[in-house]
C-alpha positions as a Markdown table, in Angstrom:
| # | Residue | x | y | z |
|---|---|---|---|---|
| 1 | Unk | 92.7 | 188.8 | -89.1 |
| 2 | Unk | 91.3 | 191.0 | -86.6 |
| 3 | Unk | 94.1 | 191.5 | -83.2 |
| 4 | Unk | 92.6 | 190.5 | -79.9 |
| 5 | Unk | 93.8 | 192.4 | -77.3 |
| 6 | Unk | 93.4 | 192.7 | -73.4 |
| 7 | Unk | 89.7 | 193.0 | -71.8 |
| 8 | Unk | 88.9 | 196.6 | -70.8 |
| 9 | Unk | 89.7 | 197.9 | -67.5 |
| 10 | Unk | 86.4 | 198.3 | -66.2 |
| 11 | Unk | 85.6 | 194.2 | -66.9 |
| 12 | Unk | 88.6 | 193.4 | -65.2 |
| 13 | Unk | 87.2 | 193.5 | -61.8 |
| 14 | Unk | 88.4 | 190.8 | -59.2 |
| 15 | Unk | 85.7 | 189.2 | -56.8 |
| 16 | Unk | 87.5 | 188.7 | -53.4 |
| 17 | Unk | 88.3 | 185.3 | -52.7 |
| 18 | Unk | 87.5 | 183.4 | -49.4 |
| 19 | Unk | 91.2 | 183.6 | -48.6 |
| 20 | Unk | 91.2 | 187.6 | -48.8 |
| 21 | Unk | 87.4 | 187.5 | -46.7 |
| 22 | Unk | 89.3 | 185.4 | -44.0 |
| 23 | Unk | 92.4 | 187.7 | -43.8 |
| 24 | Unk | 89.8 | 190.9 | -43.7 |
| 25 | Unk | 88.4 | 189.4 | -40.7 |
| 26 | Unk | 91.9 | 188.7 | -39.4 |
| 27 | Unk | 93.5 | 192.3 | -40.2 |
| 28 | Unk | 90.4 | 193.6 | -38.4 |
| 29 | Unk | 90.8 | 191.8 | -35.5 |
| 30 | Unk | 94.2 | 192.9 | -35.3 |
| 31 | Unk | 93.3 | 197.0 | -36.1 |
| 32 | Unk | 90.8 | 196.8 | -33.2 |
| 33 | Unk | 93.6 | 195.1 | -30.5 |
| 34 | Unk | 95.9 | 197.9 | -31.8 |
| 35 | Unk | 92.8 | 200.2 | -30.5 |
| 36 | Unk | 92.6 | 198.4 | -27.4 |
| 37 | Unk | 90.5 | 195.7 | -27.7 |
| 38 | Unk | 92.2 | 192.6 | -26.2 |
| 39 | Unk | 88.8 | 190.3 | -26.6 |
| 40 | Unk | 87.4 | 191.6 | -30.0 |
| 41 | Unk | 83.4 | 191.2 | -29.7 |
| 42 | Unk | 81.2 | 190.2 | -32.2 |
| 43 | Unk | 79.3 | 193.8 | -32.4 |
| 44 | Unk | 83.0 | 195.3 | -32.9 |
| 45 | Unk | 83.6 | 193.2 | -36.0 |
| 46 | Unk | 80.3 | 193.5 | -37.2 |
| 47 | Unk | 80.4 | 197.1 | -36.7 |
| 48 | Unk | 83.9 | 196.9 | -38.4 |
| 49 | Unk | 82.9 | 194.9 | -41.8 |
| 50 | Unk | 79.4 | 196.1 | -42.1 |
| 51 | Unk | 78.3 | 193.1 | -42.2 |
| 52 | Unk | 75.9 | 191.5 | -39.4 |
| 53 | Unk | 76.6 | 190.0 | -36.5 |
| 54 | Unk | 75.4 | 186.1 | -37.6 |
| 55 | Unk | 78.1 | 186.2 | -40.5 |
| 56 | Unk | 80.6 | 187.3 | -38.2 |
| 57 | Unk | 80.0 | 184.4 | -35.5 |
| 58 | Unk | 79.9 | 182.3 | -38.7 |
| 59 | Unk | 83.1 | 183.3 | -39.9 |
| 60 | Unk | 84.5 | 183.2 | -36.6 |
| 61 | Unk | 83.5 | 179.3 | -36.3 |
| 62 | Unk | 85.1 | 178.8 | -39.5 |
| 63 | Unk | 88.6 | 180.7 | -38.6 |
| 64 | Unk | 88.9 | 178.8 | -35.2 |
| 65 | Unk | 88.6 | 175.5 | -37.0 |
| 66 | Unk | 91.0 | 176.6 | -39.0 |
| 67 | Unk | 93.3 | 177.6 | -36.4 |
| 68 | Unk | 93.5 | 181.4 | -36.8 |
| 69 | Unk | 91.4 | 182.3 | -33.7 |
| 70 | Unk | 90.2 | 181.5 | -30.5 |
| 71 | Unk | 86.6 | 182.1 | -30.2 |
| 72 | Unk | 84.4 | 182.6 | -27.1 |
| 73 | Unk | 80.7 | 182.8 | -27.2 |
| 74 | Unk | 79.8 | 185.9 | -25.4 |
| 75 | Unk | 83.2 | 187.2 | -24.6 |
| 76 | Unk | 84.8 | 187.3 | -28.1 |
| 77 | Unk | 87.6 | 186.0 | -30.2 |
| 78 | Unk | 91.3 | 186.4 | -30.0 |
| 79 | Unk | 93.7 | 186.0 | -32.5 |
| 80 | Unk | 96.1 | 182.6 | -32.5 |
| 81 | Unk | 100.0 | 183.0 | -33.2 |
| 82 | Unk | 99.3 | 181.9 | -36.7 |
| 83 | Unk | 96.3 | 184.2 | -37.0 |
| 84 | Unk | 98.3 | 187.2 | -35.8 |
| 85 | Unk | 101.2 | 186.3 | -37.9 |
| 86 | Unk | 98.6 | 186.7 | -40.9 |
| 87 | Unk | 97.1 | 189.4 | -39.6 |
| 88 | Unk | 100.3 | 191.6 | -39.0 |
| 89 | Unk | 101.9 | 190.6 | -42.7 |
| 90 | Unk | 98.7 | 192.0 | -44.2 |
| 91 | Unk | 98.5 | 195.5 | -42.0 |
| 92 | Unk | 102.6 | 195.5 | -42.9 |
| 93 | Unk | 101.6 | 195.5 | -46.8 |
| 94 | Unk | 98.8 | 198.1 | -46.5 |
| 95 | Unk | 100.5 | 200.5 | -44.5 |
| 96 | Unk | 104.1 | 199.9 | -46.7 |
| 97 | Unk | 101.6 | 200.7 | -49.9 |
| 98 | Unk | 99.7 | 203.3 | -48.3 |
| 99 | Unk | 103.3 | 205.1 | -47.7 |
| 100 | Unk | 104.5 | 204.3 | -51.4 |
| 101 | Unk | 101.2 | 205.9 | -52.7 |
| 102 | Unk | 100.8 | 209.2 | -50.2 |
| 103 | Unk | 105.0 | 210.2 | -49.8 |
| 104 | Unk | 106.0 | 208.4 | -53.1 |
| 105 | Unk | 103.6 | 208.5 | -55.9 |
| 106 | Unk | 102.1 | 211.7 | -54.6 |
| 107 | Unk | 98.6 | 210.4 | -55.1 |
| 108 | Unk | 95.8 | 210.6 | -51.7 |
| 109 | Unk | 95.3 | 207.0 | -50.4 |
| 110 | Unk | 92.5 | 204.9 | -51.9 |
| 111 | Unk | 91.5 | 202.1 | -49.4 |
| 112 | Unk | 89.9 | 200.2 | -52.2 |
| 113 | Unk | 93.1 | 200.4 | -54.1 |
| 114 | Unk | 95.2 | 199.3 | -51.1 |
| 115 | Unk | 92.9 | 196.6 | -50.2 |
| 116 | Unk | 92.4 | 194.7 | -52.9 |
| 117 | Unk | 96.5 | 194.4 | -53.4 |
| 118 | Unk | 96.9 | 194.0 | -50.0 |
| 119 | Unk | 96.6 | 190.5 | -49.9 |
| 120 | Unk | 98.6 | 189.7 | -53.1 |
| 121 | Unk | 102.1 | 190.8 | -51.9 |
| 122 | Unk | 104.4 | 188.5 | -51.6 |
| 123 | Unk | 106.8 | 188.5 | -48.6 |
| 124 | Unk | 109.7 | 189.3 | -51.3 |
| 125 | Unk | 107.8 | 192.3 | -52.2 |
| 126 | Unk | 107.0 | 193.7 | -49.4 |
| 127 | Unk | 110.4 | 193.2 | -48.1 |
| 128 | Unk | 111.7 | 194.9 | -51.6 |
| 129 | Unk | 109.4 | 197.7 | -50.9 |
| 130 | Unk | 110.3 | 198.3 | -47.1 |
| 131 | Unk | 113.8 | 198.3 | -48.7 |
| 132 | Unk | 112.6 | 201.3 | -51.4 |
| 133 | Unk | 110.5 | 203.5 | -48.9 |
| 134 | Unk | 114.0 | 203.3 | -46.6 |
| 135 | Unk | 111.8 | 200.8 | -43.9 |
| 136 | Unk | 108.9 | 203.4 | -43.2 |
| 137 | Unk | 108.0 | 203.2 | -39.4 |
| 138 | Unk | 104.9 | 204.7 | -39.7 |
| 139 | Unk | 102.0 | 204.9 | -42.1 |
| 140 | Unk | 100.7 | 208.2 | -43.4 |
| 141 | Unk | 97.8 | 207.6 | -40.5 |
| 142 | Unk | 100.4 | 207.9 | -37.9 |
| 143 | Unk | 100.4 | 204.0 | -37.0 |
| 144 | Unk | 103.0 | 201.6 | -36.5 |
| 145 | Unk | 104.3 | 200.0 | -39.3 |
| 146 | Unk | 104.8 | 196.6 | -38.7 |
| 147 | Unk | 108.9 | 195.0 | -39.0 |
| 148 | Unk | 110.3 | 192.5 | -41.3 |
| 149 | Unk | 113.4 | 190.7 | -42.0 |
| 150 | Unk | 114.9 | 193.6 | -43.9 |
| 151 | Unk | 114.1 | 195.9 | -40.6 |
| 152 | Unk | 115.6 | 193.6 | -38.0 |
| 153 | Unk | 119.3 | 195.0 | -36.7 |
């Protein structure tokens, strides 16, 4: 009987899933506030994402139905509490990984890397790995690192 064992790595490539395409959108609104943008514009995002500006008014349609955003044709879109409370738990785990990777594992940061397993950490991880880095409060890019429970005084 011949063993069957685990795919190889290169097969094992995850496709990202609507829910991680929706919190891209979201964690990009939220870098280009951080860079001043109050009202994000379409051409920013597009700019952004690489992608063209119809998909992003698309999206945009979809995540204020959804509640995440507040969208204004011709002005631009704004995050809503819930949306920015997405948006700041996902820059929180890319930023706490990009920390662990650069000062901790010793290895140069891979955005691929940190992207793809930004949106698969669970709020008891992250908060375990604040914990481990000694609550980091910035990342190796020289931007704020966002707080959580284990950070509050």
């Amino acid at each position: 009987m011949e063993k069957v064992g685990p795919p190889p790595y290169e097969t094992l490539y995850i496709e990202t899933t609507p829910r991680e395409h929706a919190e891209m959108y979201l964690k990009v609104i939220k870098l280009l506030n951080e860079s001043g943008e109050d009202l994000v514009r379409v051409s920013s995002l597009a700019k952004k994402l690489g992608v063209a500006p119809s998909s992003v008014v698309q999206m945009l349609s979809k995540l204020e139905h959804e509640g995440y955003v507040y969208y204004e044709r011709k002005s631009g879109v704004r995050l809503t509490k819930l949306g920015d409370f997405i948006a700041t738990r996902i820059l929180r785990n890319a930023r706490l990984l990009e920390v662990l990777m650069e000062k901790h594992l010793g290895i140069v940061v891979d955005e691929r890397v940190v992207c793809g397993v930004e949106h698969h950490i669970t709020e008891e991880l992250a908060e375990a790995l604040c914990k481990f880095l000694n609550h980091p409060r910035k990342c190796p890019h020289g931007l704020d690192i966002p707080l959580g429970k284990c950070c509050k005084v």
